[in-house]
Backbone and ligand atoms as CSV (ligand in chain L), in Angstrom:
chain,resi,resn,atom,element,x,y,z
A,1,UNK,N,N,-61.588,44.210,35.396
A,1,UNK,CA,C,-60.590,43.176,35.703
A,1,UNK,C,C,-60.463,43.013,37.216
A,2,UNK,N,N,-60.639,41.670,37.935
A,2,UNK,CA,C,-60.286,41.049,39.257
A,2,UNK,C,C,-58.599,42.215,39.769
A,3,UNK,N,N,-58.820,42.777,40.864
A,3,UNK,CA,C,-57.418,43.231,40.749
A,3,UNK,C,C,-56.547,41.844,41.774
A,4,UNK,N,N,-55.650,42.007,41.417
A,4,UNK,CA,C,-54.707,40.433,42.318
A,4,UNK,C,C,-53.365,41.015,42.863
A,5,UNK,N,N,-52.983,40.453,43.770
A,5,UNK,CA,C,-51.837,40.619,44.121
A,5,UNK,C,C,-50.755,40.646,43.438
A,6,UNK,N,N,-49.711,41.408,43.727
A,6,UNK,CA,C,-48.646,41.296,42.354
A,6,UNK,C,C,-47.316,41.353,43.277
A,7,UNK,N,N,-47.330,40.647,44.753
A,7,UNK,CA,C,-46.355,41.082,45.551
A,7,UNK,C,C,-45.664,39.402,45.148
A,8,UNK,N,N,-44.165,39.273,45.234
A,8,UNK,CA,C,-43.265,37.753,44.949
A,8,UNK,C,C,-42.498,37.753,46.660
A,9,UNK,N,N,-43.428,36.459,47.263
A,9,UNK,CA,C,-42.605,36.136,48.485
A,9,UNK,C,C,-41.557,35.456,48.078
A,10,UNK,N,N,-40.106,35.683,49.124
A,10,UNK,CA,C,-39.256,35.148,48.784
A,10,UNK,C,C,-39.102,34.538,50.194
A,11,UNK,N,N,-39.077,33.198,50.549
A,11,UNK,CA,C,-38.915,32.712,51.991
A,11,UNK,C,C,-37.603,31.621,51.822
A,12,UNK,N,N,-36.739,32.256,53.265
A,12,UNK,CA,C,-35.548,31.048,53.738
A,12,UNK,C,C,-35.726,30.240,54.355
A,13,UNK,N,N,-34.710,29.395,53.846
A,13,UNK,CA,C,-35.136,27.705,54.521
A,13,UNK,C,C,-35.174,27.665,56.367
A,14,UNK,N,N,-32.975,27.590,56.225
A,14,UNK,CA,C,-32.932,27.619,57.493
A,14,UNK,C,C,-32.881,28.783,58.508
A,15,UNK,N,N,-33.805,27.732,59.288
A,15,UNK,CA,C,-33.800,29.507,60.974
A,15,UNK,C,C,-35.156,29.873,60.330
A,16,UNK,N,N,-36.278,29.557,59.239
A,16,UNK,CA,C,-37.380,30.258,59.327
A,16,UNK,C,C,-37.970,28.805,59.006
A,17,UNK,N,N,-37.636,28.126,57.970
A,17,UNK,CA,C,-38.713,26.573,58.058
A,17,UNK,C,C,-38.565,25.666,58.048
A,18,UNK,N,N,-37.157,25.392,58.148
A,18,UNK,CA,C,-36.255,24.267,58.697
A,18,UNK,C,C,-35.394,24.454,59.637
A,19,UNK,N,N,-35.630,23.676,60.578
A,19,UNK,CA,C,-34.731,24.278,62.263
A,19,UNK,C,C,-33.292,23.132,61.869
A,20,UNK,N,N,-32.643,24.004,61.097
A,20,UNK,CA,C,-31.275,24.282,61.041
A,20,UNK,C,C,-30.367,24.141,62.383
A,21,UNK,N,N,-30.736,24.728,63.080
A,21,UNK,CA,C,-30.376,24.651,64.525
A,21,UNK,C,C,-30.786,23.434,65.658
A,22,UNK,N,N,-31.419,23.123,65.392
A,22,UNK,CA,C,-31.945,21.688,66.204
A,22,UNK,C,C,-30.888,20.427,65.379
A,23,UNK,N,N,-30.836,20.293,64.083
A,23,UNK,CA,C,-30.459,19.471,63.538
A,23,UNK,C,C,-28.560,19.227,63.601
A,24,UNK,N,N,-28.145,20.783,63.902
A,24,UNK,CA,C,-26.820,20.786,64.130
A,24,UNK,C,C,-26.497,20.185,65.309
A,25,UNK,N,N,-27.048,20.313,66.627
A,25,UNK,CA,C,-27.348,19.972,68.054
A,25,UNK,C,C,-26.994,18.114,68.072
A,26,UNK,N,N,-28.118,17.805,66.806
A,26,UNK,CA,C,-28.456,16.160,66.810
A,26,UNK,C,C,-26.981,15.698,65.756
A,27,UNK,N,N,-26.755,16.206,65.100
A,27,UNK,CA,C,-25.492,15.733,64.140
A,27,UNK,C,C,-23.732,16.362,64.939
A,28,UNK,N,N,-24.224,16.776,65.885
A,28,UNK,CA,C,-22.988,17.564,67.093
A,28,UNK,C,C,-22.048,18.192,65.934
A,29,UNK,N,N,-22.711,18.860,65.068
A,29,UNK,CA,C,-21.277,19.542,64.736
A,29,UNK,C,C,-21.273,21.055,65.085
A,30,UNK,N,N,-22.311,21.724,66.031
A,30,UNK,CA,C,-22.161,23.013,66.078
A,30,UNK,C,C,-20.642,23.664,67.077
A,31,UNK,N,N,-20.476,24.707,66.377
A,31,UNK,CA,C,-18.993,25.492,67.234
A,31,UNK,C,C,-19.799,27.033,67.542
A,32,UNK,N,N,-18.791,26.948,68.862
A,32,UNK,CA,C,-18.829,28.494,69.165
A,32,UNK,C,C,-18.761,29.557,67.958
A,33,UNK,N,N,-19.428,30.562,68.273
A,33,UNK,CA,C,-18.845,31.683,67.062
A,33,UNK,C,C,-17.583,31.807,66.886
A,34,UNK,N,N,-17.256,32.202,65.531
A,34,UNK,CA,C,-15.733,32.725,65.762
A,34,UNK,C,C,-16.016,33.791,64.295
A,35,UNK,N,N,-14.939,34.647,64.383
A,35,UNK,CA,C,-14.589,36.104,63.179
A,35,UNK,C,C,-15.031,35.583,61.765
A,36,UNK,N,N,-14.669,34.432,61.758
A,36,UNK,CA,C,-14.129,33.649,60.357
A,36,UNK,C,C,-15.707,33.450,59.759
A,37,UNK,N,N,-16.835,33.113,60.660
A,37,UNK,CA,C,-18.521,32.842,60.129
A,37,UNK,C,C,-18.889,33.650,59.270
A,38,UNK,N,N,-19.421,33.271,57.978
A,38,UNK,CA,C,-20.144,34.007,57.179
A,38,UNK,C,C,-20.959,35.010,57.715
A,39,UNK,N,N,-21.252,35.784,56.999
A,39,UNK,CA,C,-21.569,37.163,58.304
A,39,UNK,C,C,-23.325,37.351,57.927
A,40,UNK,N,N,-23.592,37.352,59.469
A,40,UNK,CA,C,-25.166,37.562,59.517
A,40,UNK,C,C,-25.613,35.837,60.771
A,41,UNK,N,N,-23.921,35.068,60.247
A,41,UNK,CA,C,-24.828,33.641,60.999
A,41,UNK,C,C,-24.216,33.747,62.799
A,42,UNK,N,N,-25.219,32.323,63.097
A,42,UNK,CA,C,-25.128,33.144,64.682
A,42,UNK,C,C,-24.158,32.238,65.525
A,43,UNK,N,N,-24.458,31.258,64.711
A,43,UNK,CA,C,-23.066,29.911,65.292
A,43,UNK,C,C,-22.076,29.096,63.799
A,44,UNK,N,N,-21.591,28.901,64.498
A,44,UNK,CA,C,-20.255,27.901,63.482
A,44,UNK,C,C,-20.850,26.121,63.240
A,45,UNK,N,N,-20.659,25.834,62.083
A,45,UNK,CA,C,-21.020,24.202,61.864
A,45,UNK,C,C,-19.109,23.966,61.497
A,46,UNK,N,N,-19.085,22.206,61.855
A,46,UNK,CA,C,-17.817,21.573,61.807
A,46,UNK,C,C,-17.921,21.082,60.372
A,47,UNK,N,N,-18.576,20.734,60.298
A,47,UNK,CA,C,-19.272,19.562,58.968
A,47,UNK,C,C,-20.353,19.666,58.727
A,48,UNK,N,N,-20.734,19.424,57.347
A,48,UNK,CA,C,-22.251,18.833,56.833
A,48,UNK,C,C,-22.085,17.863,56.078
A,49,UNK,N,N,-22.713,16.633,56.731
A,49,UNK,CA,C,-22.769,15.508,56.356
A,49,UNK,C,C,-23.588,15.488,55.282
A,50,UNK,N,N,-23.297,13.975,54.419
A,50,UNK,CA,C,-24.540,13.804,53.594
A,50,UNK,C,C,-25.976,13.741,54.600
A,51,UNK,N,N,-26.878,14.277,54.364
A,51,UNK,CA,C,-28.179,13.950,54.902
A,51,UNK,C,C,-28.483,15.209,55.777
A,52,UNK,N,N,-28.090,15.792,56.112
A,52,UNK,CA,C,-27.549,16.509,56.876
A,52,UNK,C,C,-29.343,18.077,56.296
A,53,UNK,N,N,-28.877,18.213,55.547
A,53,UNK,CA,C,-30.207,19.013,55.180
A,53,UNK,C,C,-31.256,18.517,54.449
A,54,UNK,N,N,-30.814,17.111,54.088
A,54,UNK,CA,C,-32.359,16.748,53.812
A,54,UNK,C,C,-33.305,16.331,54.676
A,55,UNK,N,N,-32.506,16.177,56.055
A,55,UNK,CA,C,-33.624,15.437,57.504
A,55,UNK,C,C,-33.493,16.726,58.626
A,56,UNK,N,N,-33.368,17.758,58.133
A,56,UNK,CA,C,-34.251,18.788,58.946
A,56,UNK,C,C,-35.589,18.874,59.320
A,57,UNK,N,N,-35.418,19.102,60.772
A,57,UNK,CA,C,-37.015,19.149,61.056
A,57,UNK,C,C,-37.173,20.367,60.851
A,58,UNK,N,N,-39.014,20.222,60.750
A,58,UNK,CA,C,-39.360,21.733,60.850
A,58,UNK,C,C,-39.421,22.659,61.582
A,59,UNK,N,N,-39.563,23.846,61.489
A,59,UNK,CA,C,-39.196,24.787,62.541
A,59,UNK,C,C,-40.707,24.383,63.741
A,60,UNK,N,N,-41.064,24.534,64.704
A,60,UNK,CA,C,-41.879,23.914,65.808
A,60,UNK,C,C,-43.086,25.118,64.665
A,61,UNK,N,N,-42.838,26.247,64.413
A,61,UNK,CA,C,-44.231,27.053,63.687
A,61,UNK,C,C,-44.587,27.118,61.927
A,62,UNK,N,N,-43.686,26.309,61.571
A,62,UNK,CA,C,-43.339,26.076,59.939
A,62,UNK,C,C,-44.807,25.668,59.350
A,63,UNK,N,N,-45.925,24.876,60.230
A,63,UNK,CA,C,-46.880,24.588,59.335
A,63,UNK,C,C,-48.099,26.395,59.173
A,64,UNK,N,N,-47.354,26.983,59.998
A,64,UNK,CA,C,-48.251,28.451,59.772
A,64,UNK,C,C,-47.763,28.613,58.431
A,65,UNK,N,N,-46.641,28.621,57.886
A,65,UNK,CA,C,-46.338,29.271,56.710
A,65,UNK,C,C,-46.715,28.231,55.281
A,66,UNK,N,N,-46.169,26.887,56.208
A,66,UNK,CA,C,-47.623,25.846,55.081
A,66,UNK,C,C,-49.069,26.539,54.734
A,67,UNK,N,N,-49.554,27.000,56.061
A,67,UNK,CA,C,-51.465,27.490,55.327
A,67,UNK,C,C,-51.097,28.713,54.692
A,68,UNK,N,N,-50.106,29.414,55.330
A,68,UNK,CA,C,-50.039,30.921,54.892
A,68,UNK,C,C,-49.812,30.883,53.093
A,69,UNK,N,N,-48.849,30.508,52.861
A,69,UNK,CA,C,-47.925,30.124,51.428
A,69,UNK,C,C,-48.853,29.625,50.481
A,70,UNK,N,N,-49.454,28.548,50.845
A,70,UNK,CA,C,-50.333,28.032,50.112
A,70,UNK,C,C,-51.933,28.958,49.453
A,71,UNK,N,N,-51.888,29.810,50.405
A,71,UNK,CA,C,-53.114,30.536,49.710
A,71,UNK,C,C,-52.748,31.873,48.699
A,72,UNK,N,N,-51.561,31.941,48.595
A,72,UNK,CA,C,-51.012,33.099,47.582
A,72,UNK,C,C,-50.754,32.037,46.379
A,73,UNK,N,N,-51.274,32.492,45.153
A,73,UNK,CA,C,-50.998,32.292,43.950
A,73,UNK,C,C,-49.038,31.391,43.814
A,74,UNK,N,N,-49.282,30.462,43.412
A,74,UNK,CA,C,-47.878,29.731,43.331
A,74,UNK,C,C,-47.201,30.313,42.714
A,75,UNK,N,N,-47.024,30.993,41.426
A,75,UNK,CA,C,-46.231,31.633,40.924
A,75,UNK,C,C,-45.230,32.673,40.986
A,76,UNK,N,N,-45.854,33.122,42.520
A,76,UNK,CA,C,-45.516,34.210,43.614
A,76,UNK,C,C,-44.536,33.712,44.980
A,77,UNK,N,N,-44.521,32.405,44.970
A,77,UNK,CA,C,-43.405,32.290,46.228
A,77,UNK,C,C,-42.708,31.110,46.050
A,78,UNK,N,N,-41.680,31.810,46.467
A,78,UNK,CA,C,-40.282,31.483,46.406
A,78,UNK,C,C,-39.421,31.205,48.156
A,79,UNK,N,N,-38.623,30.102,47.515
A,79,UNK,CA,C,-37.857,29.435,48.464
A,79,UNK,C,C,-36.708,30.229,47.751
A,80,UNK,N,N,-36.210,30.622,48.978
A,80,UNK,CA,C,-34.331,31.217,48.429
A,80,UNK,C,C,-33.917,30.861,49.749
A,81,UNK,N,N,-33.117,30.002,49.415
A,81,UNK,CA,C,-31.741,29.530,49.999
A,81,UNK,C,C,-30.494,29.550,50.098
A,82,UNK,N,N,-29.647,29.577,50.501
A,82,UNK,CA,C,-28.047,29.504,50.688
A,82,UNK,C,C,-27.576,28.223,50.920
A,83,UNK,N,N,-26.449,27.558,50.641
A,83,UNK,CA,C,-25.885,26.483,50.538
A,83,UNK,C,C,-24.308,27.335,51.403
A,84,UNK,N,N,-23.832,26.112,51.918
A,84,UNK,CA,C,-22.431,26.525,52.633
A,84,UNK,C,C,-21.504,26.231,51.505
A,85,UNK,N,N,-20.771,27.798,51.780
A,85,UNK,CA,C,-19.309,27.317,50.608
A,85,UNK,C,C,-18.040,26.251,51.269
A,86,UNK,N,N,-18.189,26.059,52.820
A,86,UNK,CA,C,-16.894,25.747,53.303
A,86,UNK,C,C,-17.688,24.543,54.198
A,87,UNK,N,N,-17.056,23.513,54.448
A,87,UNK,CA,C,-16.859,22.806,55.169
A,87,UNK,C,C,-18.198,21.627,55.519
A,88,UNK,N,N,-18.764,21.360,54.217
A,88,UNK,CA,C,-19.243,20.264,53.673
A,88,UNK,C,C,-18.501,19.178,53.038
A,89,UNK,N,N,-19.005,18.345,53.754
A,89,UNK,CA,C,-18.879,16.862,52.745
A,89,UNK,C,C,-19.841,16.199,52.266
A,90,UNK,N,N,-20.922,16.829,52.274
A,90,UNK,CA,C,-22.334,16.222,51.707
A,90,UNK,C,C,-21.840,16.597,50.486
A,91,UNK,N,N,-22.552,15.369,49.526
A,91,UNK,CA,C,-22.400,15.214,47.798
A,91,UNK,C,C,-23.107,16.392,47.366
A,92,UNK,N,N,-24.139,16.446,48.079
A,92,UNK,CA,C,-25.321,17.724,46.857
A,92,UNK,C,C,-26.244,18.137,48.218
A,93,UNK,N,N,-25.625,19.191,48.706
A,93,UNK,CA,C,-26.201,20.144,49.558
A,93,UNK,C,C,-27.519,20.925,48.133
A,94,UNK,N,N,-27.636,20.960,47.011
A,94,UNK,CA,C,-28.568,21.424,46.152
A,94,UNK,C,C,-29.697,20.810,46.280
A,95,UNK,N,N,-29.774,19.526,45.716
A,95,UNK,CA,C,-30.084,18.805,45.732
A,95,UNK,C,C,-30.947,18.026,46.790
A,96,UNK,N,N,-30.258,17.980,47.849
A,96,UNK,CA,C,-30.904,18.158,49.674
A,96,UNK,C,C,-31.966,18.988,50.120
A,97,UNK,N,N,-31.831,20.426,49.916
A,97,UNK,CA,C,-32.295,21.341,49.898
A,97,UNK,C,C,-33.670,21.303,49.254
A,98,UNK,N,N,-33.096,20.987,48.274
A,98,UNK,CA,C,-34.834,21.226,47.203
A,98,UNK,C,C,-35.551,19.966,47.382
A,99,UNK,N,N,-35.159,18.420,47.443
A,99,UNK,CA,C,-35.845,17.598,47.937
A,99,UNK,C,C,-36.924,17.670,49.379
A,100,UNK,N,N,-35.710,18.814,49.978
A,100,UNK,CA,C,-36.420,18.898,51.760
A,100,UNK,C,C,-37.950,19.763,51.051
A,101,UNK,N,N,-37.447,20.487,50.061
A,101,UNK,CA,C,-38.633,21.650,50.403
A,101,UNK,C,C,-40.289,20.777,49.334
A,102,UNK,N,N,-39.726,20.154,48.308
A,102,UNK,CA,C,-40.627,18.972,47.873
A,102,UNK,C,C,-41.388,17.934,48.474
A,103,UNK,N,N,-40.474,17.851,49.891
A,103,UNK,CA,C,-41.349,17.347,50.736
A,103,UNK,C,C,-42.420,17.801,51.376
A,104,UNK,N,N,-42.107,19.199,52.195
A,104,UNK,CA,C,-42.540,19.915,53.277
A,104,UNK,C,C,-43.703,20.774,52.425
A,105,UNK,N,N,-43.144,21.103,51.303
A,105,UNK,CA,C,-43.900,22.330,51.277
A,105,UNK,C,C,-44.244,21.727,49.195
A,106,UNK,N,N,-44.196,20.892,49.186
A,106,UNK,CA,C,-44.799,20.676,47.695
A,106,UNK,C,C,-45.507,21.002,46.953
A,107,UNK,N,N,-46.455,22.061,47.463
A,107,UNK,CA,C,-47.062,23.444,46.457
A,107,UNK,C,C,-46.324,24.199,45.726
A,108,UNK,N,N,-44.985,24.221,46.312
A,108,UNK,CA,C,-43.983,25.381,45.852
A,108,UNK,C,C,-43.463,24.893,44.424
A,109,UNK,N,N,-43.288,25.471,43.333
A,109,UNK,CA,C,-43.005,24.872,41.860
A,109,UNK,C,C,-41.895,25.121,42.201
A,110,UNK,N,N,-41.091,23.794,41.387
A,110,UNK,CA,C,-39.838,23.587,41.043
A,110,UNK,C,C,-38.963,24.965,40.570
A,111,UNK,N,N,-39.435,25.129,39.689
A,111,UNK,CA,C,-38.718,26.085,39.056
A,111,UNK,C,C,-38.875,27.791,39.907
A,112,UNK,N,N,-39.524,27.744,40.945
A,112,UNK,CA,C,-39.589,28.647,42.423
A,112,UNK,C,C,-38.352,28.615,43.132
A,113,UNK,N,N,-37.968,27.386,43.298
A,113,UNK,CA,C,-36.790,26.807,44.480
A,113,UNK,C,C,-35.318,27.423,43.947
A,114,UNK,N,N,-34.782,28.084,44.640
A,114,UNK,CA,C,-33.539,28.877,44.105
A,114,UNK,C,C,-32.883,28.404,45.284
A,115,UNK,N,N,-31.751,27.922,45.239
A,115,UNK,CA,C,-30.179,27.795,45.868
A,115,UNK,C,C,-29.260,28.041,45.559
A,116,UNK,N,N,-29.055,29.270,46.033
A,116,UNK,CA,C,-27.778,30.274,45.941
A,116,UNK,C,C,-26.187,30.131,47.101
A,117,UNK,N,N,-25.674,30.894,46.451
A,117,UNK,CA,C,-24.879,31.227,47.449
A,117,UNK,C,C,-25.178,32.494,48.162
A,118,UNK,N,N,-24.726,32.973,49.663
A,118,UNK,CA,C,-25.672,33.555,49.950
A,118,UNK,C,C,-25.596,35.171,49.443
A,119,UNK,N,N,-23.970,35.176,49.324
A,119,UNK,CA,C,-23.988,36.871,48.414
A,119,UNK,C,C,-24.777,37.001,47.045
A,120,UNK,N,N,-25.474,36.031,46.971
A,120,UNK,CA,C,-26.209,36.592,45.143
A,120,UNK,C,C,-27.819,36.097,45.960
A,121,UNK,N,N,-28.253,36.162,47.315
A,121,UNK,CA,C,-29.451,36.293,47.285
A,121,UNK,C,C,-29.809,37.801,47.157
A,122,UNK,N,N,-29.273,38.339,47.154
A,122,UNK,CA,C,-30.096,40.204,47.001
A,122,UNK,C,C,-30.264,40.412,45.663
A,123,UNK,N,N,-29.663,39.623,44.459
A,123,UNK,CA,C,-29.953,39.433,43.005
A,123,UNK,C,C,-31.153,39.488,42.620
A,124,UNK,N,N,-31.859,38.615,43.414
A,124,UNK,CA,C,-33.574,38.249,43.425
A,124,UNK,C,C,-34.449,38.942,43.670
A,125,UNK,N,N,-33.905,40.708,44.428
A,125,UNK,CA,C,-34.575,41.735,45.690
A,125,UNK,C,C,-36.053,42.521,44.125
A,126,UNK,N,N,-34.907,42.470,42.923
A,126,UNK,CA,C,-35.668,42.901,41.960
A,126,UNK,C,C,-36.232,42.705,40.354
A,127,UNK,N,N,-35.773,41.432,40.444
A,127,UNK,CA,C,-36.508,40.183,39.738
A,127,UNK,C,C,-37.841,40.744,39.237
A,128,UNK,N,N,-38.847,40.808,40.323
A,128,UNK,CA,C,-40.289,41.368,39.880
A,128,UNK,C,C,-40.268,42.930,41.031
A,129,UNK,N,N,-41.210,43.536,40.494
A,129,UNK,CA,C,-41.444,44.723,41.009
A,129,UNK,C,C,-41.634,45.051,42.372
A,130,UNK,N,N,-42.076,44.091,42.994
A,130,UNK,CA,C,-42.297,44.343,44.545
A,130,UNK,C,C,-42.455,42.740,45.038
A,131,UNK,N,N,-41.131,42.816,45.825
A,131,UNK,CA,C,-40.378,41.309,46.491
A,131,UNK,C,C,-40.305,41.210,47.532
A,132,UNK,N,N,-40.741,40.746,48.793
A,132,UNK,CA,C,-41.023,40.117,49.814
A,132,UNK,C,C,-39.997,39.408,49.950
A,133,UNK,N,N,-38.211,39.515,51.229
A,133,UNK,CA,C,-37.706,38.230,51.340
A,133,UNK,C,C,-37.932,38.621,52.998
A,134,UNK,N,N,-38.118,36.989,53.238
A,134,UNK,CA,C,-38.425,36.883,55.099
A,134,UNK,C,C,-37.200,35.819,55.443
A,135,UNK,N,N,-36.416,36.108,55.997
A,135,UNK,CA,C,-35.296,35.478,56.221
A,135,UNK,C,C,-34.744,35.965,57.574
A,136,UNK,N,N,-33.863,35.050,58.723
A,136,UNK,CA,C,-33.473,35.502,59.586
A,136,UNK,C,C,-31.983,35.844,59.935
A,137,UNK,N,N,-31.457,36.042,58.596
A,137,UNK,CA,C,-30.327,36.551,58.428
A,137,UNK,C,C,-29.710,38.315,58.604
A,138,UNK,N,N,-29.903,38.988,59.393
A,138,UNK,CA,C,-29.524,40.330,59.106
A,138,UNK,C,C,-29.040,40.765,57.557
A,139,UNK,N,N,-27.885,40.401,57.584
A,139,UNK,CA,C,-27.165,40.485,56.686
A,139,UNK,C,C,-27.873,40.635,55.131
A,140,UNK,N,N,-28.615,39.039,55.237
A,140,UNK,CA,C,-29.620,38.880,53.825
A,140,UNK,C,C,-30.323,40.527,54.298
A,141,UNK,N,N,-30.691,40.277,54.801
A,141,UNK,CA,C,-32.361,41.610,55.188
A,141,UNK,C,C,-32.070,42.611,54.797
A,142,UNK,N,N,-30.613,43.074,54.801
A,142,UNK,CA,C,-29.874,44.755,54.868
A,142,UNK,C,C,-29.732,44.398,53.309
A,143,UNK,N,N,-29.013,43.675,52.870
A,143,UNK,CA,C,-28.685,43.979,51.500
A,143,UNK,C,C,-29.705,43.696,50.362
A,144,UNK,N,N,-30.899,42.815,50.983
A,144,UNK,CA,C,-31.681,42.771,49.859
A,144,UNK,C,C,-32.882,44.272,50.258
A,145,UNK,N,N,-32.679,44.665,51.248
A,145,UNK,CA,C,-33.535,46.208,50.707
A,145,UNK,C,C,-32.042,47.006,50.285
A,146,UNK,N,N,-31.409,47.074,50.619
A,146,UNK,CA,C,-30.352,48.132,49.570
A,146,UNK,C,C,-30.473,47.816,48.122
A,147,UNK,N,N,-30.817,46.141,47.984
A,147,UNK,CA,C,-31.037,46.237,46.530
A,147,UNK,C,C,-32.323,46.841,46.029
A,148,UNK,N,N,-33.423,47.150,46.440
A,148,UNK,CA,C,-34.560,47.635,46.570
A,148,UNK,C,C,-35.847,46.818,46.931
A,149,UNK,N,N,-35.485,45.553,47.565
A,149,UNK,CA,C,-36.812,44.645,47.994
A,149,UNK,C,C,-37.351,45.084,49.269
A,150,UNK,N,N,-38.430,44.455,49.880
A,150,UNK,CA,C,-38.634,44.715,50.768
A,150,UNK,C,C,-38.163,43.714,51.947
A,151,UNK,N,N,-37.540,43.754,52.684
A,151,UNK,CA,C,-37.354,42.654,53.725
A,151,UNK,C,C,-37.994,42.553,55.111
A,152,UNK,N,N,-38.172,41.227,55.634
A,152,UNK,CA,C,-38.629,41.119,56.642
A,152,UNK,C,C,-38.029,40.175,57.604
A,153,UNK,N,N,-36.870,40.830,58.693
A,153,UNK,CA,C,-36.090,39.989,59.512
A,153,UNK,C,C,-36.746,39.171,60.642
A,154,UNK,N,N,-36.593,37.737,60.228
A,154,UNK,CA,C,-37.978,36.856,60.838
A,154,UNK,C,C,-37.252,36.729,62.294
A,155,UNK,N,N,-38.085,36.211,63.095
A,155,UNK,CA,C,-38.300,36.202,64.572
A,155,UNK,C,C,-38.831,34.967,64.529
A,156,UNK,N,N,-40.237,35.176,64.395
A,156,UNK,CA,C,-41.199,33.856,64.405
A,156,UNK,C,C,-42.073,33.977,63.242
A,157,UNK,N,N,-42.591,33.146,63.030
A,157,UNK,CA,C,-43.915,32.726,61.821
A,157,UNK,C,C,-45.033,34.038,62.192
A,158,UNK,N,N,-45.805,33.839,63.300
A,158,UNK,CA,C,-46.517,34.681,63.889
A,158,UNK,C,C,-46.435,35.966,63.530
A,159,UNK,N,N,-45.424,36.923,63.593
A,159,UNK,CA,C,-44.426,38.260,63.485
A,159,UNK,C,C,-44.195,38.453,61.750
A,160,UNK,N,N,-43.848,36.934,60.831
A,160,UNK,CA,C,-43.402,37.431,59.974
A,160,UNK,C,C,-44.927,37.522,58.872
A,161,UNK,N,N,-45.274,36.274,59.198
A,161,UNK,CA,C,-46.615,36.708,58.276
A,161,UNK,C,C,-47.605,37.853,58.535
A,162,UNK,N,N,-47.478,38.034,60.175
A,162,UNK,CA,C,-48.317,39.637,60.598
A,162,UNK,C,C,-47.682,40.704,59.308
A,163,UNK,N,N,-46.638,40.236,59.366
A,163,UNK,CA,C,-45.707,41.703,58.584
A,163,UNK,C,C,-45.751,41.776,57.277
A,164,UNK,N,N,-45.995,40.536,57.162
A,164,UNK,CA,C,-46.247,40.468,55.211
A,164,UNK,C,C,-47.290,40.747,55.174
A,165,UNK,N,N,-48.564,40.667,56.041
A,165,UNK,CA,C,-50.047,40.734,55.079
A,165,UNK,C,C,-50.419,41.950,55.537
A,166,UNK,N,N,-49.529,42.942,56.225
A,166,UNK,CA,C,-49.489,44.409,56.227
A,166,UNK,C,C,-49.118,44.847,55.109
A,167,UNK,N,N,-47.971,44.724,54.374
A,167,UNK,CA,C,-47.131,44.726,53.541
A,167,UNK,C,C,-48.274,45.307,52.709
A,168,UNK,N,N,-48.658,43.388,52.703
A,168,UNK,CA,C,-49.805,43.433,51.348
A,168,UNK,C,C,-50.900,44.834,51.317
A,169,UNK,N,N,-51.428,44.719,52.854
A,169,UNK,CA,C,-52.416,46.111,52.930
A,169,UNK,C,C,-52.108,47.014,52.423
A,170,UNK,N,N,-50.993,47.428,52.579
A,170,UNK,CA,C,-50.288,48.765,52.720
A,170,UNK,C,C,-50.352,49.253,50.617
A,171,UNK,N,N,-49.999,48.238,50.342
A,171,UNK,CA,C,-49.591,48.106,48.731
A,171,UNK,C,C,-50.669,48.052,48.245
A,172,UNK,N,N,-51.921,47.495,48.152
A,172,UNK,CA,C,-52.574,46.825,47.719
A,172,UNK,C,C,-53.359,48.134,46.813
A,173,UNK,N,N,-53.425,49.420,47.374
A,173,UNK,CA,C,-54.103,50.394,46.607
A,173,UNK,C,C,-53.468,51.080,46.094
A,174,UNK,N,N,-51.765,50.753,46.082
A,174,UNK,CA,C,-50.772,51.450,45.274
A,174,UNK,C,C,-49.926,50.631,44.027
A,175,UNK,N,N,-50.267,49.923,43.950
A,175,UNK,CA,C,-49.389,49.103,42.965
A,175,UNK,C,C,-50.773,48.304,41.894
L,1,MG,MG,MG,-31.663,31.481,57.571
């Protein structure tokens, strides 16, 4: 038997392939930090408009993870996302979300695309046996290896896929 990979990437939208941050800049609703921010984020939003996450640009290195993504078996990667609980007025931040990633990244199967809230992304850490989430959230990173995944706190594209296809090395004669 072919042996195959059996590792499930789990990749976040914003801050790793949608610049989240550029788009707040252009829609002016970003705020200083304050206590009250969901914890792990690095600035405050006023509002999210309708449109608001479906016309994110991409991150300036997002098409690395286009070639990267695309050559692992589809069944294996995953978009996990977070949606804001507070201070939207967009109709369907869901909805937004998964359209953006149908655009950008349309290899990814539907039924891949998860939008959560962000305390039930570590839910996913053990789903399948050995889980890959690359996200630039601390917060996500700490609690989805306490749940037992492996995490990888992204920086850049460059850094995070170096780190996954170690991952893969590393596993590849143990699993
Ligand atoms: Mg993020």
């Amino acid at each position: 038997m072919v042996k195959t990979n059996k590792i499930h990437y789990y990749v976040d939208l914003d801050g790793v392939l949608a610049n989240h941050d550029a788009q707040s800049v252009t829609y002016q609703v970003k705020m200083s930090n304050t206590k009250d921010n969901d914890s792990g984020t690095k600035y405050d939003i006023r509002d999210y408009k309708n449109g608001f996450f479906r016309t994110m640009p991409l991150m300036p290195d997002a098409h690395l993870f286009q070639d990267y993504l695309k050559g692992i078996d589809n069944d294996r990667v995953h978009i996990l996302s977070a949606v804001p609980k507070r201070r939207t007025s967009a109709s369907s931040v869901f909805d937004e979300k998964r359209e953006w990633v149908q655009e950008h990244f349309p290899f990814i199967r539907s039924i891949n695309i998860h939008i959560v809230f962000r305390e039930h992304k570590a839910l996913f850490a053990t789903l399948h046996p050995h889980s890959i989430l690359i996200d630039d959230n601390k917060s996500n990173i700490n609690e989805w290896r306490h749940a037992g995944g492996i995490g990888i706190l992204h920086t850049d594209a460059v850094s995070s896929i170096k780190k996954s296809m170690a991952i893969h090395s590393a596993l590849w004669d143990v699993i």
